[in-house]
C-alpha positions in Angstrom: -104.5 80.8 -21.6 -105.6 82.8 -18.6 -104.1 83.1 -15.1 -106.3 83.9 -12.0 -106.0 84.3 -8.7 -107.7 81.3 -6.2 -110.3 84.2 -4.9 -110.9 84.3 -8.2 -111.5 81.5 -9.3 -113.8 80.8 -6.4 -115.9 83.7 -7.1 -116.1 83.1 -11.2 -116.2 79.2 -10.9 -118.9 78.4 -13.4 -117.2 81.0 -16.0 -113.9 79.1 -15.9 -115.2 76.2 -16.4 -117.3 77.1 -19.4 -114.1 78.7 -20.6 -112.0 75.3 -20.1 -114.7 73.2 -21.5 -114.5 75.6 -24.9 -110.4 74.6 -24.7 -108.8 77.2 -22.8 -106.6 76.9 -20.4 -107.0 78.2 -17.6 -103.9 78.7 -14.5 -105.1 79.0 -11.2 -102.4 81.1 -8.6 -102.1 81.4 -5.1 -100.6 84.9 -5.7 -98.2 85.3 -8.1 -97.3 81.0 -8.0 -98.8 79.0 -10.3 -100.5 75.9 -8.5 -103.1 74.6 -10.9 -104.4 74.3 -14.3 -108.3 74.1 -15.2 -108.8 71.9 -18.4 -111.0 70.3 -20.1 -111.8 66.8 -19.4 -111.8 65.1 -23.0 -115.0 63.1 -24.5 -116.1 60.4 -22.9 -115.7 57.4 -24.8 -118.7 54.5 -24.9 -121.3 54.2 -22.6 -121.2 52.0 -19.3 -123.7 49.1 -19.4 -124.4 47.4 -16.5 -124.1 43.5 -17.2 -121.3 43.8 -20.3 -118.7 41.4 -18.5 -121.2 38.7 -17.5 -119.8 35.2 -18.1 -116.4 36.5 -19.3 -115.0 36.6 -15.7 -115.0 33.3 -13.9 -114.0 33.7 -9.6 -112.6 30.2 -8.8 -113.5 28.0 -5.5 -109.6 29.5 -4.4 -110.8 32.6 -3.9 -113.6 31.8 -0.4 -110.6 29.2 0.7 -108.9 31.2 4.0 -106.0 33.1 3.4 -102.5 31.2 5.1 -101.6 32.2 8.8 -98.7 34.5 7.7 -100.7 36.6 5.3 -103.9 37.2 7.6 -101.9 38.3 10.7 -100.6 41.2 7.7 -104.5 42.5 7.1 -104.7 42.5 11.3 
């Protein structure tokens, strides 16, 4: 684990990253105060695909009715 400074982590952004990405932590400071931490992100699991849920969600005839008096004065 590594602690830096904000100015330096602004100035040695694309080395930090590279180092979080390998699983190190990294702390970022604003002086001597810990106020971040720089990890990595995890693997991203499957692949989107546009299309999947078609057919599996149905949007009933409810839904385009108008909304009661008392709850569209609330979105007003």
């Amino acid at each position: 684990m590594s602690v830096v400074t904000i100015h330096q982590a602004k100035t040695n952004l694309s080395r930090l990253i590279e180092k979080a990405s390998e699983g190190e932590e990294v702390i970022i400071a604003r002086g001597a105060k810990p106020v971040a931490r720089l990890v990595p992100v995890g693997e991203i699991k499957g692949k989107r695909q546009p299309g999947s849920l078609k057919g599996k969600l149905h949007v009933g005839a409810e839904f385009f009715e108008p909304l009661p008096g008392s709850e569209q004065s609330g979105w007003e």
